[in-house]
N, C-alpha and C positions, 0 to 999 in steps of 0.2 A: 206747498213749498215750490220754489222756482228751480227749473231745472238745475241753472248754475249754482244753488245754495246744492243743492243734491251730489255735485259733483266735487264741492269741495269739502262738504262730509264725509263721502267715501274714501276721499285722498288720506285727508287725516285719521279717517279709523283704518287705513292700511298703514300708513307710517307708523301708528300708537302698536299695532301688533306686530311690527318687523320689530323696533324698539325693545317690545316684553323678550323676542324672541332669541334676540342677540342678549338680553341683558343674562336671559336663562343660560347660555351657552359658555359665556363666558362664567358663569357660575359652574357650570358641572364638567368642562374642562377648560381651563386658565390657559390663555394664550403662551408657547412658547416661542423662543426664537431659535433659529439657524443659524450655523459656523458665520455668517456676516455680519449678522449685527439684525438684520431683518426679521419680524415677529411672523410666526409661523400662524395657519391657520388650524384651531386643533380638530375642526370637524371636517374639514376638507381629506377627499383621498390623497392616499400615501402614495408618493410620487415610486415607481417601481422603477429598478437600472433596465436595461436594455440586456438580454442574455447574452446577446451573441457580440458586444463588447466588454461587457462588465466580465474579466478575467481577472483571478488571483495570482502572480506568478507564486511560485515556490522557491523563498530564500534557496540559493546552493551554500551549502557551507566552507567557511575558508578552509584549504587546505591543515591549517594545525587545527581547526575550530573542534574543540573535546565535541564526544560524542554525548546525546541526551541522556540523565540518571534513568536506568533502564529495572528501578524497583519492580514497578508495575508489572514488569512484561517478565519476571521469574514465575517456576512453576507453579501452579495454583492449583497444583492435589494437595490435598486433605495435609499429609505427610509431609511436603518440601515449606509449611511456613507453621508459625505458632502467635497465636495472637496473646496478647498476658496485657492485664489490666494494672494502669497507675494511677495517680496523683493528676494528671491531666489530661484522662484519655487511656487510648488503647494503644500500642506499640507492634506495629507486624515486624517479624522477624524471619527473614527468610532464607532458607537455605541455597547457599550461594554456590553450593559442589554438586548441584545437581544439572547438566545437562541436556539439551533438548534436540535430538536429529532427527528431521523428516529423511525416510530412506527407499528409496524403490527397487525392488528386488528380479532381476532380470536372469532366465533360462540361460542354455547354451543355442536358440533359437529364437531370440530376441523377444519370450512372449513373458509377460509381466506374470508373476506369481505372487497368490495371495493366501495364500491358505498354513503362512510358516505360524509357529507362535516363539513365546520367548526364548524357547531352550535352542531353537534354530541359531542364533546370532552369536555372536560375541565381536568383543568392542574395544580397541584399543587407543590408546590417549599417549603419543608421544613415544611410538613402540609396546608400553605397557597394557596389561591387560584390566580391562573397569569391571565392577561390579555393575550389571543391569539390573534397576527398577522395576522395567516392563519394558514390555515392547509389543504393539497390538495395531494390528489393521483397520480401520474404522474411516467409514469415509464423514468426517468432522469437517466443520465449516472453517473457511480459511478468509483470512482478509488479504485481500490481492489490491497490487497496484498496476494497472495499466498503462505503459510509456509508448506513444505512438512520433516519430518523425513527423515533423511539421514543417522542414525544412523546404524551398521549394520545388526539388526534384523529385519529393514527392505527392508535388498534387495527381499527376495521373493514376498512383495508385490509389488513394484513399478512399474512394466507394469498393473498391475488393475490401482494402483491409479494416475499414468498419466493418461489411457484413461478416469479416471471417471474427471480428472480435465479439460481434453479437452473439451468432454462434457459440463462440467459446461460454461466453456467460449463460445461455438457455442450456448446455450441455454441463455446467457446474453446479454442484448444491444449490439448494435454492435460499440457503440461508449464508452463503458466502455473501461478504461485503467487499466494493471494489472501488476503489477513486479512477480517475483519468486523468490523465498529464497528456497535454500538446506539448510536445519541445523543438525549440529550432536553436536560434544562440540563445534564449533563455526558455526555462522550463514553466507551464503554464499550469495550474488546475483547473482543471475546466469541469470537474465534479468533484466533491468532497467524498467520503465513504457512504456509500447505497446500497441497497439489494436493489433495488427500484430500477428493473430493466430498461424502464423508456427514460429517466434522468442520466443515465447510464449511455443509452444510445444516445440524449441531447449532447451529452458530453463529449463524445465521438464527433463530431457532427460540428464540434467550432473549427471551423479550420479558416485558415491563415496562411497557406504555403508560400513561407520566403523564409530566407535569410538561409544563416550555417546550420551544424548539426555540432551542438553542445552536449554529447551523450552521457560524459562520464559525470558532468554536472548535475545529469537531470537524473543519475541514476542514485547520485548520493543525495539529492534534493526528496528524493522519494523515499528512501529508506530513512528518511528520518523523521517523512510524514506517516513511516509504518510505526516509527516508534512511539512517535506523540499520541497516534490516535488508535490504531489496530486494536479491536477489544478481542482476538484470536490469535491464542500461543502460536498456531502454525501459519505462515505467511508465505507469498510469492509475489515476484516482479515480473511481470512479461513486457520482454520491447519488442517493440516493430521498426526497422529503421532501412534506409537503402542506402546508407554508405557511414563513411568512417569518420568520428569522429574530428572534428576542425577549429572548435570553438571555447572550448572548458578551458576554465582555471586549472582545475584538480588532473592529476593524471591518472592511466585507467588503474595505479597500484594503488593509490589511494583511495580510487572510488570503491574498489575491491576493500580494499580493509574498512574502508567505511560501513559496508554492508557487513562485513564480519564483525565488528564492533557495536554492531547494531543489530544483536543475537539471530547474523546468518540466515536473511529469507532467500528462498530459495529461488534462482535467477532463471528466466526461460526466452531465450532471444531466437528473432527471427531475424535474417539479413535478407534482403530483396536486393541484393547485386547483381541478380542475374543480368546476363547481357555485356556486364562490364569485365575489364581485363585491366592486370596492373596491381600498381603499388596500392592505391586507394580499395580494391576489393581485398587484397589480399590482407589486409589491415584491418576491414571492419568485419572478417571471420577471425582472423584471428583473436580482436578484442572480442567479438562474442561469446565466440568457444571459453577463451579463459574467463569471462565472468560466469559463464553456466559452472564448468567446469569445478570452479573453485567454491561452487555454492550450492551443489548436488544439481544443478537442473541440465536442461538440455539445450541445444542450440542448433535448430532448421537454416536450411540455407536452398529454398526450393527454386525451381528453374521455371516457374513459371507465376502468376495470380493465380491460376486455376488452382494451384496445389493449398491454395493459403486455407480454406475449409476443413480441408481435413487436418491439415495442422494442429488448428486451434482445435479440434475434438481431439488427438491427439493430446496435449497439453491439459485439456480437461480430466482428460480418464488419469491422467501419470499422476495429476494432481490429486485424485480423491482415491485413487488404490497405494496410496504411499501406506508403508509403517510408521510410526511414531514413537521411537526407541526414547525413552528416560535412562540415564545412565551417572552414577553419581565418581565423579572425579576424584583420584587417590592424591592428585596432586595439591598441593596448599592454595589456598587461591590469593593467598598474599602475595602468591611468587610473580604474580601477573605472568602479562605475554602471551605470543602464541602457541596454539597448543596445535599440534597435528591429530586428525582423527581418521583410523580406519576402520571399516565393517567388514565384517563377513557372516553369510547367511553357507548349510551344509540343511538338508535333508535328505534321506532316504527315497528315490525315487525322481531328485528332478535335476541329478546332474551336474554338472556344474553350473554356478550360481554365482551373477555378478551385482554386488550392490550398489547403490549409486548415492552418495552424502556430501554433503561439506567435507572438503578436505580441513579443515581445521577452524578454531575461534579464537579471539582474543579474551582472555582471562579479565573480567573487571571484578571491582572490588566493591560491592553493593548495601550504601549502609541501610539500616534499619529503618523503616518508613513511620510515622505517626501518624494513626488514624482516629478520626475523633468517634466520640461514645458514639452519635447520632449514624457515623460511616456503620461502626460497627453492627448496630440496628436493625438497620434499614440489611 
């Protein structure tokens, strides 16, 4: 056979097997198409976003916007719900005058005490005195949300206050789960809920510094992604921020009640003012202070980056030596509104004893959730 016949045998027994090869393919996945109209190819790789643009922001909610049905996120002891089987399923019912405070119990020498048990406490609601549950020290995993300034006056800090938030995380349970929010005028996710320390430091690590500081947006924007997603009754928020709010819709008494309506995780801010003087510092401690304040946590105001390490271990330890007081409400919960709460801790031996809680919650009305036979199950 003549070379040129050789060559155009070979041609055609390669085109006959590209032929078999697409006809196989289109057999065992069927071409789809893309949002345009253009046929997608189904064996080709899956085209990946880009990390360090591909950001989610996080809706803020409007100022009246109701808060999320917060069934899921009532007590989940044995005692505070009743499952009872119907006609179409199973029906959880859950006890809605039960209560939930993270509380940390502080000496007349500022050193953290752990060793009370329940008979130490008692708990009042509105002046009146509550029936306690329990009350028990345990260091239980918590679902935390991370608010870091992303504003632009803070680009020269943001390598301290990543390593101080990495810290914070290697010094927390290891089965705590945390998101990340960037905020500047709008609030960003830049991680969803992880334990996954290095997704966690990726998250840290988009940064963007420009624009305002939208805080009180980004703080109700988060507490409402504790609400949606948190699979841990006890919760906190830690911000980082170097000045005062400029940008938000919401005011800081709405983002406050926001978080109280959104069963009170507990708030832990940092202000990196230092250096500055005036209206604008003295603003963005005071809105700190009052968000801890009004949510059991605490609010640092240190004079230097150097102090931000210890901080954040600081905030770790408050966080996993807390109590966790259950307390079941005398008052109706029809009556809604808010309810003021005090604590106090007395034992033999340490003194006077100051506790640190929620000043108060908003009473909601929580109807009965339907869960199917297979929830039930499983």
């Amino acid at each position: 056979m003549r070379a040129r016949e050789v060559g155009i045998l070979a041609v055609l027994t390669v085109a006959m097997i590209h032929a078999k090869t697409n006809k196989l393919n289109a057999q065992v996945a069927p071409a789809s198409t893309t949002p345009n109209g253009a046929t997608a190819n189904p064996i080709a790789p899956e085209k990946q976003p880009r990390l360090d643009i591909d950001r989610d922001p996080v809706p803020s909610p409007d100022p009246d916007q109701p808060a999320p049905d917060l069934t899921s996120f009532a007590d989940k002891s044995p005692q505070a719900k009743e499952v009872q089987k119907g006609q179409d399923g199973y029906t959880l019912r859950t006890d809605v005058d039960e209560v939930l405070l993270s509380c940390t119990v502080i000496d007349d020498k500022g050193r953290i005490v752990t060793d009370l048990t329940q008979r130490n406490f008692q708990v009042w609601e509105d002046g009146k005195p509550q029936r306690i549950i329990s009350a028990v020290r345990q260091d239980v995993p918590v679902s935390m949300g991370i608010l870091v300034d992303n504003s632009g006056s803070m680009r020269d800090k943001r390598t301290a206050v990543n390593a101080a938030m990495v810290n914070l995380l290697k010094a927390s349970n290891r089965q705590d789960a945390a998101f990340i929010v960037n905020f500047s005028d709008r609030a960003f996710l830049d991680q969803g809920f992880t334990s996954d320390l290095v997704a966690l430091t990726r998250g840290l690590s988009r940064l963007d510094s420009r624009g305002t500081t939208a805080l009180y947006d980004a703080v109700a924007a988060s507490a409402d992604e504790l609400a949606k997603h948190a699979n841990e009754r006890k919760q906190a928020l830690l911000i980082i921020t170097d000045g005062a709010d400029n940008a938000s819709r919401l005011t800081l008494a709405q983002a406050i009640r926001r978080v109280q309506n959104l069963g009170g995780p507990v708030v832990y801010a940092i202000g990196l003012s230092f250096g500055k003087d005036g209206e604008e510092s003295e603003k963005e401690r005071n809105d700190l202070s009052m968000l801890a304040q009004e949510t059991g946590g605490l609010a640092y105001f240190p004079t230097s980056l150097d102090d931000l390490n210890n901080i954040a271990e600081q905030v770790a330890r408050d966080i996993r030596d807390q109590y966790t007081i259950d307390y079941r409400t005398a008052k109706p919960t029809t009556l809604g509104g808010y309810r003021s709460v005090h604590v106090e801790a007395s034992a033999p031996g340490h003194g006077k004893l100051t506790v640190r809680t929620k000043r108060g919650y908003y009473a909601r009305i929580r109807e009965s959730a339907e869960v199917s036979q297979a929830t039930k199950q499983d």
